[in-house]
C-alpha positions in Angstrom: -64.7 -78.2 135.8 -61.1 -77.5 134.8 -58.2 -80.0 135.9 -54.6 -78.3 136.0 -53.1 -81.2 136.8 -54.6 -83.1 133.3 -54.0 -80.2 131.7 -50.2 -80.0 132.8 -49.5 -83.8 131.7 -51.3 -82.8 128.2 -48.2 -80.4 127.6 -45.7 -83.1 129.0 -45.3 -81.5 132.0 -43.4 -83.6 135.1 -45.7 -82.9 137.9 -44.7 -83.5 141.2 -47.1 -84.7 144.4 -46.6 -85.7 147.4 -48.7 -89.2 149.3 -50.9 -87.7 152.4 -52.2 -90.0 154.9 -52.7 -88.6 158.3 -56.6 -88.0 157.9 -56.4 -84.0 159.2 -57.2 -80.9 156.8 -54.3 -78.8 158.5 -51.9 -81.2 156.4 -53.3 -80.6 153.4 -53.4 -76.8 154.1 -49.8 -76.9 154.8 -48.7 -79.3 151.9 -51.1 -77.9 149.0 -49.5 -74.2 149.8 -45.9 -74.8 149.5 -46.3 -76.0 145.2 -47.0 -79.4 144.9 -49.1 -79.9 141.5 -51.1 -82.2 143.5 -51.5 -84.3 146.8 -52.7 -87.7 146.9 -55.2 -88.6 149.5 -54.7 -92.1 150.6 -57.7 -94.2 151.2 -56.3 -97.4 150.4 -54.0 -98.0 153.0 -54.7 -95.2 155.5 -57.6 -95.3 157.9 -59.1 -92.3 156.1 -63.0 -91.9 156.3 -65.6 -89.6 153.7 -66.3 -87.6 156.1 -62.2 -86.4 156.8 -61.1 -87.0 152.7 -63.8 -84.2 152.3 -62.4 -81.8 155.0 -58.7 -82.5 153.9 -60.0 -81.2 150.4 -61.9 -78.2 151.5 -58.7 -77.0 153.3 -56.9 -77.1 149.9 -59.1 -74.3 148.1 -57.8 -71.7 146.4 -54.2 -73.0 145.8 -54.3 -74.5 142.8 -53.0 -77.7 143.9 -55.4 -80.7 142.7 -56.4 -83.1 145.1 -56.5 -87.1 143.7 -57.7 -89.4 145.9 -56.5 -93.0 146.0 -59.6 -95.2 146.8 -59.4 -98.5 148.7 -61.0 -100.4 146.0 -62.4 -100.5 141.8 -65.3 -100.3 143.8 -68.3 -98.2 141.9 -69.9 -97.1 144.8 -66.5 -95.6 146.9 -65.3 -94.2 143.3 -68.4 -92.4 143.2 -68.8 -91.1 146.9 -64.9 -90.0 146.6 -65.6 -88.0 142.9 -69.0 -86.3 144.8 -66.5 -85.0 147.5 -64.5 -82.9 145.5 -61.4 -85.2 144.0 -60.0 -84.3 140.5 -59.6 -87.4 140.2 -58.6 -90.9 141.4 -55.4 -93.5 141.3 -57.1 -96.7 141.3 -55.3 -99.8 143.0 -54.6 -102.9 141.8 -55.5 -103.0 137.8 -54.2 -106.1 136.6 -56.5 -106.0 133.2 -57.8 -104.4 130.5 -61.6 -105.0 131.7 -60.5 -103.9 135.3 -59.5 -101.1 133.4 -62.4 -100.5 132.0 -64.4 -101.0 134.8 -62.4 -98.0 136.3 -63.3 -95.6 133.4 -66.9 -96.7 133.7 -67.1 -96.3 137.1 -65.8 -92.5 137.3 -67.7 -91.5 134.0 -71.5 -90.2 133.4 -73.4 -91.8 131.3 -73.4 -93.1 128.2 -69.7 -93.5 128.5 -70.0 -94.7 132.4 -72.1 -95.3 135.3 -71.4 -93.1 137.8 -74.9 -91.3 139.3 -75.6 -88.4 139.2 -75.6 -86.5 142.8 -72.1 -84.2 142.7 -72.7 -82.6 145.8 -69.6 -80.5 146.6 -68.1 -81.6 143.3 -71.0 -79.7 141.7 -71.8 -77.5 144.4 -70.3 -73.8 142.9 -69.4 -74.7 139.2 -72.6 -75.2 136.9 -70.6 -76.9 134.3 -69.4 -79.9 136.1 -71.7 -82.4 134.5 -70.7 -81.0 131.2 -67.3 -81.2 131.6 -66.3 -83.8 134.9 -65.8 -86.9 131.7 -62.9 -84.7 130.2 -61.8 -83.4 132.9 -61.3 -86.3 135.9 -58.1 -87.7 135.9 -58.2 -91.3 135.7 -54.9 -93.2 136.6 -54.4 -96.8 137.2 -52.0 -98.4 139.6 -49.2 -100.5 138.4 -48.3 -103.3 140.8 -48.3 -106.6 139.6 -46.9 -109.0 137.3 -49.8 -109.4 136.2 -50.1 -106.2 134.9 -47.0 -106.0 133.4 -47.8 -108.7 131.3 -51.3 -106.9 130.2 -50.0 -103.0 129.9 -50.7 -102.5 126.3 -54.3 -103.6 127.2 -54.5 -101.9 130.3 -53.1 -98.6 128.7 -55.3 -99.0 125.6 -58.3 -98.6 127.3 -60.0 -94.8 126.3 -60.4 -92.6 129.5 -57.0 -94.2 130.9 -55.1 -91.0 131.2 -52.1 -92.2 133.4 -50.3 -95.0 134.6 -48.0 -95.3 138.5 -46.0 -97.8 139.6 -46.1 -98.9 142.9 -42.5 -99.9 143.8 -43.2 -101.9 147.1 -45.9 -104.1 145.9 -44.3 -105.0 142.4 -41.4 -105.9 144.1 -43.5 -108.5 146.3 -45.8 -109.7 142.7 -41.6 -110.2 140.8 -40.6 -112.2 144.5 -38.1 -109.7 145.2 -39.4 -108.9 148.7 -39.8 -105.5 150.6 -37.9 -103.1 150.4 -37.0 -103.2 146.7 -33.8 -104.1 145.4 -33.1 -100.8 143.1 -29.7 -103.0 142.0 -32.0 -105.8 140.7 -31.9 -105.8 137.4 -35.1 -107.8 136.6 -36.8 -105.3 138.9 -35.2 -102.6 137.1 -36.5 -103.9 133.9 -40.4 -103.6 134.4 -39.6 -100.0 135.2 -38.1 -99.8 131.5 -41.4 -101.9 130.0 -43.7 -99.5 132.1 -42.5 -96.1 130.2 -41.7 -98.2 127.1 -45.9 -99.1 126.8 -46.8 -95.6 128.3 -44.6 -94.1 125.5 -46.5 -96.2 122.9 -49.7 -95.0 123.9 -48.9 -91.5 124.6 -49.7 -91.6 128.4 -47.7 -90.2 131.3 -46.2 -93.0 134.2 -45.3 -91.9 137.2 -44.1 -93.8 140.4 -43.8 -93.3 144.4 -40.5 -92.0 145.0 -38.4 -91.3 147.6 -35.6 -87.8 148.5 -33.6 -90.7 146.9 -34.7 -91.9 143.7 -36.7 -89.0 142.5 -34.1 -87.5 140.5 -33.6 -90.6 139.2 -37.4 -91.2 138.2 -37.5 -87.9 136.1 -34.2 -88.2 134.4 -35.7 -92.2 133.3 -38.7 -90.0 132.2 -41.5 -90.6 134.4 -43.5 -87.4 134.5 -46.6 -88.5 137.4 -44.5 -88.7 140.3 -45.0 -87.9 143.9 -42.1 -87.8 146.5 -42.1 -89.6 150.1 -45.2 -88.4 152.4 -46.1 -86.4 155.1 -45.6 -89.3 157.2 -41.8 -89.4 155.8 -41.8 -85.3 155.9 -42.7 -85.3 159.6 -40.5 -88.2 161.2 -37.4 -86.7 158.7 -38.2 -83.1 160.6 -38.3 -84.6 163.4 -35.4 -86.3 163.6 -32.8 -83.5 162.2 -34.2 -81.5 164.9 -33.9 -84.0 167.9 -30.5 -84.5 166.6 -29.3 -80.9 167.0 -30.7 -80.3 170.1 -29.4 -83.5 171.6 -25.8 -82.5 169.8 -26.2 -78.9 171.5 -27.1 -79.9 174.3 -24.3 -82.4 175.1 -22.3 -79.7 173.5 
């Protein structure tokens, strides 16, 4: 197994994704061939089955954009079944400490240095070297979303096997009591972005964030380098919309 995406965040590379979570392969065909780095398959939050998340990755062959798949839980057994289908890797939710961190490592590695069982499947299916090389190569990233992981980073990003960090904007903003959607002129929110790339800086790991057409520029120039921008929901109401709004101006034209 070999992992561009890892590979690109080694050299301090800014790699850009993009959040995909209407369960059909035809999006991910579409999305993985116009240059994302990588697309992030959503299990977490959209209604996203095995059976589709492996579809949606066969469609992405041969275009050398990764596929990372965001499972609902730090659940061993859903980790597992989502490596087996194909992912390079996962962004888990929710890591508030440094044993859920842990936990996460364990869960995606062979043993000794994990848990996971052995049954690759797909993962394994046409590359003979996959047990050899799926602990280096996997991306492991955790989720940054609460306050209490803000006040455990170093521990969380301490952890060996950790090899990223995201923020997820919406749901620290609810943990800090600023409400949805985030107040980008709050300067207490502002500051845990600042103490997220301060900690990853310290431990030589990349952070990244969801971002918007809006704030992307922003995240990069602040120096987050694991970013994705809006989502194919986003990309298909914006396309929508700019069309419906010529043809309704040229038609009352």
């Amino acid at each position: 197994m070999k992992n561009p995406l890892k590979e690109k965040l080694r050299r301090g590379e800014a790699v850009i994704g993009t959040f995909v979570e209407i369960g059909h392969p035809d999006v991910t065909e579409w999305l993985s061939h116009l240059g994302f780095d990588w697309l992030l398959l959503d299990a977490e939050h959209a209604p996203t089955g095995f059976e589709t998340l492996q579809q949606m990755m066969q469609a992405m062959n041969g275009t050398g954009c990764v596929p990372i798949v965001r499972p609902e839980w730090n659940e061993p057994v859903v980790i597992k079944r989502v490596l087996d289908l194909g992912a390079y890797g996962v962004l888990i939710p929710w890591v508030n400490s440094k044993e859920e961190a842990e936990n996460a490592v364990r869960f995606c590695r062979y043993p000794p240095e994990g848990v996971r069982g052995f049954g690759p499947r797909r993962a394994g299916m046409f590359d003979p070297e996959y047990y050899q090389t799926a602990n280096e190569e996997l991306l492991i990233a955790v989720q940054i979303e609460t306050e209490e992981a803000l006040k455990n980073l170093d521990e969380i990003l301490s952890v060996p096997g950790i090899d990223a960090c995201y923020i997820g904007p919406w749901d620290l903003s609810v943990s800090l009591g600023f409400g949805v959607p985030p107040n980008w002129n709050e300067p207490r929110y502002l500051a845990a972005f600042d103490r997220v790339l301060e900690a990853a800086k310290r431990h030589g790991k990349p952070a990244g964030m969801f971002t918007t057409i809006d704030n992307i520029e922003w995240a990069l120039e602040k120096g987050f380098k694991f970013n994705t921008v809006d989502d194919d929901d986003m990309f298909l109401i914006r396309g929508a919309q700019i069309s419906l709004a010529k043809a309704r101006s040229a038609a009352q034209g």
